[in-house]
Backbone as JSON Lines, residues from 0, in Angstrom:
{"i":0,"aa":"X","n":[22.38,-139.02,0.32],"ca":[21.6,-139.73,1.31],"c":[20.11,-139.44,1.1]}
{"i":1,"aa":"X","n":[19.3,-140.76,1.31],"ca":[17.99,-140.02,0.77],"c":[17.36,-139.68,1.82]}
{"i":2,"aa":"X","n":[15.77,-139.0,1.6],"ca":[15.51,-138.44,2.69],"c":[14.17,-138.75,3.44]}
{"i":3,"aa":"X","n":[13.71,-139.17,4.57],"ca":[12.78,-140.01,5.12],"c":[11.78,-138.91,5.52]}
{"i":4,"aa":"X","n":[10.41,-139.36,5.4],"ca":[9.69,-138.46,6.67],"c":[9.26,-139.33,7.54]}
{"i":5,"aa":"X","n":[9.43,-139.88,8.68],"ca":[8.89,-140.93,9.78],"c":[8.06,-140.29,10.52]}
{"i":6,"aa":"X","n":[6.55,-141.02,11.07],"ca":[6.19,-140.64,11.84],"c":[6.52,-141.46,12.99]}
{"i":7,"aa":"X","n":[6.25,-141.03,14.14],"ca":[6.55,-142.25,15.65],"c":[5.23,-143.07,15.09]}
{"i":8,"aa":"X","n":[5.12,-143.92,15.71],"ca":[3.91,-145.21,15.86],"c":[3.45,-144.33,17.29]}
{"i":9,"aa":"X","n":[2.13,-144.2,17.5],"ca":[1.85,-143.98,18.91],"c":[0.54,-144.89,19.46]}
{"i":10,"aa":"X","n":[0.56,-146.09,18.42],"ca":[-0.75,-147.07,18.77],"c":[-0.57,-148.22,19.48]}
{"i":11,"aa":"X","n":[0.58,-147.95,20.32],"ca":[0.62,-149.03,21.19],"c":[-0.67,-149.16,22.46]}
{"i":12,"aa":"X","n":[-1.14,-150.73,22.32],"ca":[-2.41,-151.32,22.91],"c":[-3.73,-150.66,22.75]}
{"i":13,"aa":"X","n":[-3.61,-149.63,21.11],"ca":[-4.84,-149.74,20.65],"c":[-5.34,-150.57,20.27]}
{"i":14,"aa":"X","n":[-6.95,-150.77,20.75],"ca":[-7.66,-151.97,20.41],"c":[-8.26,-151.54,18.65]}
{"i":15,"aa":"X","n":[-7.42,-152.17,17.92],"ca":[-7.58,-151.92,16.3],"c":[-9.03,-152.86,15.63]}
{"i":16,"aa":"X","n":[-9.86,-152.7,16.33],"ca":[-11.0,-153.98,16.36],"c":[-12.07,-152.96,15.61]}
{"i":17,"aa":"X","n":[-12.61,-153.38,14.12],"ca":[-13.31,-152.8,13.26],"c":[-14.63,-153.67,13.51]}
{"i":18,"aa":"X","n":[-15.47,-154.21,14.7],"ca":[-16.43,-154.61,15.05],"c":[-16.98,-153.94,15.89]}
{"i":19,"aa":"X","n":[-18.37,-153.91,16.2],"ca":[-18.9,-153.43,17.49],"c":[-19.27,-154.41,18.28]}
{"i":20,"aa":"X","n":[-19.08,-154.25,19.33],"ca":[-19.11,-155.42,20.69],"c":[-20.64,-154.72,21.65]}
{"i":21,"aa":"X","n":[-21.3,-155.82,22.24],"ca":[-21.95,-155.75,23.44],"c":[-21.81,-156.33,24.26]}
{"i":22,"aa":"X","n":[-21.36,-156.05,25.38],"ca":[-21.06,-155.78,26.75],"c":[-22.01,-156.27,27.61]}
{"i":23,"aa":"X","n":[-21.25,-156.94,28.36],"ca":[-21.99,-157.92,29.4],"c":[-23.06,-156.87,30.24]}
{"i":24,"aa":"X","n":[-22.6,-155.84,30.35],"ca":[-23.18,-154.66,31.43],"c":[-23.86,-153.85,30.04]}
{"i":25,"aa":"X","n":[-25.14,-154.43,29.29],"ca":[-25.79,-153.76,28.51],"c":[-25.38,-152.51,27.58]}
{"i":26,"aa":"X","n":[-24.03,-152.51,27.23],"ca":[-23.36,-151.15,26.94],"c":[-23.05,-151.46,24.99]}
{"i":27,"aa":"X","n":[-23.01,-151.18,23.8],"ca":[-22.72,-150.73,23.03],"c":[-21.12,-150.24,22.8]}
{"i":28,"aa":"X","n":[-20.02,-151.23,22.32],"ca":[-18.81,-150.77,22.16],"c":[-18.46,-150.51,20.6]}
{"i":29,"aa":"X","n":[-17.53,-149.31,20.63],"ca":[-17.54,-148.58,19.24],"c":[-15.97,-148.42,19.7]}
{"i":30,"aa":"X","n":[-14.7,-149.37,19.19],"ca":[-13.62,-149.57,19.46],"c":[-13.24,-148.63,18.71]}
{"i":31,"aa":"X","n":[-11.97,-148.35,18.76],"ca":[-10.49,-147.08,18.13],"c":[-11.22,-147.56,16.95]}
{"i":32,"aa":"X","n":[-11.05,-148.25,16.09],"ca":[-11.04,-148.44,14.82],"c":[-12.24,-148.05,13.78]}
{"i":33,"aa":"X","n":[-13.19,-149.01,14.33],"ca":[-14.73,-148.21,13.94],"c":[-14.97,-146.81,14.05]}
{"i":34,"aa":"X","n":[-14.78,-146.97,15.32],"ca":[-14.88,-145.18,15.79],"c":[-14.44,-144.16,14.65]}
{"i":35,"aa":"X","n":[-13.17,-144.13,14.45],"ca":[-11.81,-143.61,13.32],"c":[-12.67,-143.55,12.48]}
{"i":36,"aa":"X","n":[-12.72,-145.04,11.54],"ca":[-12.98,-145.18,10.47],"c":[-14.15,-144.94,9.77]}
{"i":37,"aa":"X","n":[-15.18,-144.69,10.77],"ca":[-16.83,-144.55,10.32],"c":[-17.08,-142.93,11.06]}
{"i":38,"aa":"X","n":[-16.06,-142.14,11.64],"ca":[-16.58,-140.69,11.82],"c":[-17.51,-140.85,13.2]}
{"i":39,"aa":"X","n":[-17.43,-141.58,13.88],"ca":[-18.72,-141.6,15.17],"c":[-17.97,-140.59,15.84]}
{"i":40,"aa":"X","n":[-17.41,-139.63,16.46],"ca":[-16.93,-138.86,16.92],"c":[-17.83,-137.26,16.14]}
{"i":41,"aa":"X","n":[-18.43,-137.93,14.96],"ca":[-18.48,-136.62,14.31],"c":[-20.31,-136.17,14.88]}
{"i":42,"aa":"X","n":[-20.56,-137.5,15.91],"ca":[-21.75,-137.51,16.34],"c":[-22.05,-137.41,17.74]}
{"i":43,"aa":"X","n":[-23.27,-137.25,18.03],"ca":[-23.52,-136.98,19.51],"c":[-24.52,-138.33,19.98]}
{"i":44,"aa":"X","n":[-25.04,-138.81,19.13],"ca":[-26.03,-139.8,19.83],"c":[-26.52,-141.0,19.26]}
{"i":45,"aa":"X","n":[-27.14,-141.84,19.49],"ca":[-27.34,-142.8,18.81],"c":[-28.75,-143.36,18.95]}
{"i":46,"aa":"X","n":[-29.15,-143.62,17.67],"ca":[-30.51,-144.09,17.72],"c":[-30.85,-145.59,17.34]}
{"i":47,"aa":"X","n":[-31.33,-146.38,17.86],"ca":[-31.57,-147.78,18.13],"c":[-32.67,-148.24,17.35]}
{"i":48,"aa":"X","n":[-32.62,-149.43,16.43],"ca":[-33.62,-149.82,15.49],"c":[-33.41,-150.94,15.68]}
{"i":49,"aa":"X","n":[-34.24,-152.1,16.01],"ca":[-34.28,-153.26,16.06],"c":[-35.48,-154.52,15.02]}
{"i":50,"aa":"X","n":[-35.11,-155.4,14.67],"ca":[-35.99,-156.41,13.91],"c":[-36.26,-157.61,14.86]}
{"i":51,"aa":"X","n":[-37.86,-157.37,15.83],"ca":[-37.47,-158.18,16.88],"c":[-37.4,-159.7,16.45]}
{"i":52,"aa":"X","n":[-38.13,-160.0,14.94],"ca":[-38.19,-161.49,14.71],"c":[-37.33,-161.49,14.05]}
{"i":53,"aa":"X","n":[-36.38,-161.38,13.8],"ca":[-35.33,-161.25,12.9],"c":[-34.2,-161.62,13.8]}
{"i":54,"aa":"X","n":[-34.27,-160.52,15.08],"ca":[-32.94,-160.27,15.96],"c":[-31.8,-159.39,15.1]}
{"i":55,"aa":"X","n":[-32.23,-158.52,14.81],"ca":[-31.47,-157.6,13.87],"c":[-31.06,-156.2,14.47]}
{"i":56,"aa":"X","n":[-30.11,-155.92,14.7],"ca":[-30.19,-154.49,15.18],"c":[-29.35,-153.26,13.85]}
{"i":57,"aa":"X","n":[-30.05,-152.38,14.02],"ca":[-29.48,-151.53,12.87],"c":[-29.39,-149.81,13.88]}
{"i":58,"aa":"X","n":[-27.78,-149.67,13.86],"ca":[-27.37,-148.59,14.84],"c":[-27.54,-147.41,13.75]}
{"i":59,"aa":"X","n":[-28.08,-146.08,14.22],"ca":[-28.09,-144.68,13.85],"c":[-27.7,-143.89,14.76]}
{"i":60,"aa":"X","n":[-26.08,-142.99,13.79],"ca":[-25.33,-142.4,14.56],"c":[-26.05,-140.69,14.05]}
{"i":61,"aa":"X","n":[-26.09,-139.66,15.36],"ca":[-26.67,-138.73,14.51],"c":[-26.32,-137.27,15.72]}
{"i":62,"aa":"X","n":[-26.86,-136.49,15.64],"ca":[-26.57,-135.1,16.09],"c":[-27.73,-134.06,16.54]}
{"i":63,"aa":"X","n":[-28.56,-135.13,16.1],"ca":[-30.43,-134.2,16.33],"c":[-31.08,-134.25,17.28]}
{"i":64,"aa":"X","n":[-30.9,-133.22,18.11],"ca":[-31.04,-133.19,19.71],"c":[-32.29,-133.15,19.81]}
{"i":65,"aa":"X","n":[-33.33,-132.83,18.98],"ca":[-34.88,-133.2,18.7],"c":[-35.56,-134.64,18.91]}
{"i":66,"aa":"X","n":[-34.45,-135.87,18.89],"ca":[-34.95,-136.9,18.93],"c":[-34.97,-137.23,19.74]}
{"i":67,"aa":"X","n":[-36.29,-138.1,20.28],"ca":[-36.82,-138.16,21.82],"c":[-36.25,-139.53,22.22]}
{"i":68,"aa":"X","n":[-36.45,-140.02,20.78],"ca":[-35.48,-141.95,21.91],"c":[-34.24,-141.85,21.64]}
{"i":69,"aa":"X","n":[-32.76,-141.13,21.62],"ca":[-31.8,-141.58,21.75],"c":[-30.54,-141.41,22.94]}
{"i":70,"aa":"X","n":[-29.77,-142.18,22.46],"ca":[-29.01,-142.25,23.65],"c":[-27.14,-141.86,23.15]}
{"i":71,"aa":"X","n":[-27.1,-141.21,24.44],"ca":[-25.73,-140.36,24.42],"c":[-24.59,-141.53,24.03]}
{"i":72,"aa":"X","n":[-23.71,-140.81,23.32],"ca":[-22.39,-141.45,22.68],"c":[-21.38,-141.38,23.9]}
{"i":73,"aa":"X","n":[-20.95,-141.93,24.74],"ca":[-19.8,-142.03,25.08],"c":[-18.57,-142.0,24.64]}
{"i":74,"aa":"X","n":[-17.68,-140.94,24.25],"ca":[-16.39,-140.99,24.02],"c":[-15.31,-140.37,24.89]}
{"i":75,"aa":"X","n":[-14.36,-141.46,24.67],"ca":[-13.41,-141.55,25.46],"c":[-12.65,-140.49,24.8]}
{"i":76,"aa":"X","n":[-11.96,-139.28,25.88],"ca":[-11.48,-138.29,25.85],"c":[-10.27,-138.72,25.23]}
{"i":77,"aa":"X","n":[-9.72,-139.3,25.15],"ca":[-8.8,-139.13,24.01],"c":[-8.66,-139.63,22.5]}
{"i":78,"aa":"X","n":[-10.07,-139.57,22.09],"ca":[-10.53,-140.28,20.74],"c":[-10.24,-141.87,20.68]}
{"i":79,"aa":"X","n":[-10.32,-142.51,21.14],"ca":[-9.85,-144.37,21.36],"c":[-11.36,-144.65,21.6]}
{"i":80,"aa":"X","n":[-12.12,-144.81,20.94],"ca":[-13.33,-145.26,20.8],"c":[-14.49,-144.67,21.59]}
{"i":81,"aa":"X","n":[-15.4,-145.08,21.89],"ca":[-16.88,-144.78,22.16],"c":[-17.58,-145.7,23.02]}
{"i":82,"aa":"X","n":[-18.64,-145.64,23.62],"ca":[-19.81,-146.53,24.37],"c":[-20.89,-146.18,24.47]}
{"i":83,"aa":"X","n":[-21.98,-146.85,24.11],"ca":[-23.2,-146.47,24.21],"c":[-24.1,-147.27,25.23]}
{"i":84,"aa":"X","n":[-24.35,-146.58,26.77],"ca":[-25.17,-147.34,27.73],"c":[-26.81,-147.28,27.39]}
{"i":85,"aa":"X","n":[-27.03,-148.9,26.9],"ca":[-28.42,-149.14,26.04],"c":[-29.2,-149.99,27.34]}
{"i":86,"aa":"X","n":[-29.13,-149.66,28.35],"ca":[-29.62,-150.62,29.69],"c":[-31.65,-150.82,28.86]}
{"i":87,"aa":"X","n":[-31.75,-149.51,28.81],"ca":[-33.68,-149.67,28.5],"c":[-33.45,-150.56,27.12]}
{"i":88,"aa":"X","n":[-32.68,-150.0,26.12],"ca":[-33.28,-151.35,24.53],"c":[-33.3,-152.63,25.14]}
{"i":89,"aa":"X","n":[-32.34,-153.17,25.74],"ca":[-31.72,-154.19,26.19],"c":[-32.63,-155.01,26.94]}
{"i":90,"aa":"X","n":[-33.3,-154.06,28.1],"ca":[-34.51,-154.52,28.99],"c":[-35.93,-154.72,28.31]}
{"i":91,"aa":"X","n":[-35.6,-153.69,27.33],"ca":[-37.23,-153.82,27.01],"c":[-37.52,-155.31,26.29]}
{"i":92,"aa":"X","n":[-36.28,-155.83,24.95],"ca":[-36.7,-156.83,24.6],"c":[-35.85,-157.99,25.32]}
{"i":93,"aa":"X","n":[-35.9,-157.94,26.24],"ca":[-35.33,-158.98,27.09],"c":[-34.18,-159.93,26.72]}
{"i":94,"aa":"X","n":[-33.2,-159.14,26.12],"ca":[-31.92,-159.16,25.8],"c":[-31.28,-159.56,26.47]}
{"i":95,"aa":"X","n":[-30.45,-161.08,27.16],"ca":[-29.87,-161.27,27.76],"c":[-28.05,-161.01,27.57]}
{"i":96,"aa":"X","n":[-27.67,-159.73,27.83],"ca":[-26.2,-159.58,27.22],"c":[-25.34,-160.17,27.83]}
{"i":97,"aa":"X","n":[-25.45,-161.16,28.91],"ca":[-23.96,-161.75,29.82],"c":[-24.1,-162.68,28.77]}
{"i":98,"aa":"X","n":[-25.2,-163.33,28.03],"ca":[-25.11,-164.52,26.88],"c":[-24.6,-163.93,25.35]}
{"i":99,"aa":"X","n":[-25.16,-162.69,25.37],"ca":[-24.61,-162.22,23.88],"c":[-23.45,-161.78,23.46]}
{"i":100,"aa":"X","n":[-22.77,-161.56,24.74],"ca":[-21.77,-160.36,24.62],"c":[-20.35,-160.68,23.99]}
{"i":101,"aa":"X","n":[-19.94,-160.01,22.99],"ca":[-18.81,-160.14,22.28],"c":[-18.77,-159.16,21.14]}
{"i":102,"aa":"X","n":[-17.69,-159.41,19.75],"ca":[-17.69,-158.85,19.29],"c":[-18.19,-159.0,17.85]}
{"i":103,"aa":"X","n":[-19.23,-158.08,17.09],"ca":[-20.0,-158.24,16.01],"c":[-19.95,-157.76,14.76]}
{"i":104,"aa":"X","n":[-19.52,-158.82,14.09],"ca":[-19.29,-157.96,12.22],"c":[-20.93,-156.87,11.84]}
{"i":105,"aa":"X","n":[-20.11,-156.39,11.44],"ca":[-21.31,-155.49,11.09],"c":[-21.59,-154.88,9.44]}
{"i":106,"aa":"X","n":[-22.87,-154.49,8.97],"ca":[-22.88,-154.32,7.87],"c":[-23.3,-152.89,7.39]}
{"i":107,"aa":"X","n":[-23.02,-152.09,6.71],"ca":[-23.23,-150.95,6.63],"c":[-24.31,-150.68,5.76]}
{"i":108,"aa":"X","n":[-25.6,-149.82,5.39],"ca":[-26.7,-149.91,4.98],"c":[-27.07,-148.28,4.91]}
{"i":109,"aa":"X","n":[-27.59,-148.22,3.97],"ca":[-28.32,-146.83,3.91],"c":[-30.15,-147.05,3.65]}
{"i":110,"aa":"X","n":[-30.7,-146.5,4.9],"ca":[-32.47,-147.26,4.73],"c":[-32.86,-145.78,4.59]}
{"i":111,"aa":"X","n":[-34.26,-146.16,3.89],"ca":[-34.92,-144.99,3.52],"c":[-35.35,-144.46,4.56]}
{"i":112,"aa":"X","n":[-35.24,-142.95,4.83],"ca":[-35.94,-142.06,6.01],"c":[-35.05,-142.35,7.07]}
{"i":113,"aa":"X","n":[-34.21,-142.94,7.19],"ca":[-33.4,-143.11,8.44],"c":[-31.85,-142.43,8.02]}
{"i":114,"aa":"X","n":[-31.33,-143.22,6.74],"ca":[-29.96,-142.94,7.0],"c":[-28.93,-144.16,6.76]}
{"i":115,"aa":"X","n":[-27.94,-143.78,7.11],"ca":[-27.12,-144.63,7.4],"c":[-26.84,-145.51,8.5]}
{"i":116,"aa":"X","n":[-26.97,-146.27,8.89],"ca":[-27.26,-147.53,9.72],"c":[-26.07,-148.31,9.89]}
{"i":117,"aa":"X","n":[-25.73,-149.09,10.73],"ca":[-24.9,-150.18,11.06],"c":[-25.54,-151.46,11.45]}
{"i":118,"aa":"X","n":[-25.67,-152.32,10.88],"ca":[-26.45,-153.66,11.02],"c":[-25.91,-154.82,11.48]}
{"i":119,"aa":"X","n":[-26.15,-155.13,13.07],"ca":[-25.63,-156.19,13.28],"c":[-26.5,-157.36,14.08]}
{"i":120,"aa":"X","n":[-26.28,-158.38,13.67],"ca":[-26.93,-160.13,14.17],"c":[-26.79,-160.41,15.18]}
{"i":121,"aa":"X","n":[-28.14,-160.78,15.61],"ca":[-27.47,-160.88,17.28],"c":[-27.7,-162.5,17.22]}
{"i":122,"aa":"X","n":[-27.31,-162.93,17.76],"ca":[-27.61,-164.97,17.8],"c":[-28.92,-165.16,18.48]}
């Protein structure tokens, strides 16, 4: 008889969504999947870069409690993704998110002096 190793499945109504979403309520979503797959857990905060004629946003995930503009990572205590409440980016360039809000392919980028980045289009 041969011999199996099974694990259980325990991902029932994980949201398996490898996009980041913004949220009608100005918030930054970093679903199970992204989260997982890109290490944001391995971070504490996030730093916000925007291209205002462009409409470009490029996310920096990071750990450097020295930096004066960023904003805390929300994660959900049982590792199933992340949130980032961006109410000031959002306000400052007059970001209307009840119109933007959904979910956004994103592109991964390494910029000079910054890092590694997540780049996503806003309409």
């Amino acid at each position: 008889m041969e011999d199996y190793s099974f694990k259980k499945f325990e991902g029932v109504g994980q949201r398996l969504e490898n996009r980041i979403t913004i949220t009608s309520n100005k918030s930054f979503g970093l679903p199970t999947k992204f989260y997982i797959d890109e290490q944001v857990g391995n971070n504490n905060y996030l730093v916000i870069y925007y291209d205002e004629n462009k409409k470009v946003v490029a996310l920096h995930f990071t750990n450097l409690e020295e930096e004066p503009n960023k904003f805390t990572i929300m994660k959900n205590p049982e590792g199933k993704g992340a949130s980032v409440i961006a109410t000031s980016f959002f306000k400052t360039y007059n970001i209307d998110t009840k119109a933007i809000k959904g979910r956004y392919t994103w592109e991964k980028r390494e910029l000079e002096g910054i890092g590694v980045v997540y780049i996503i289009k806003l309409p």
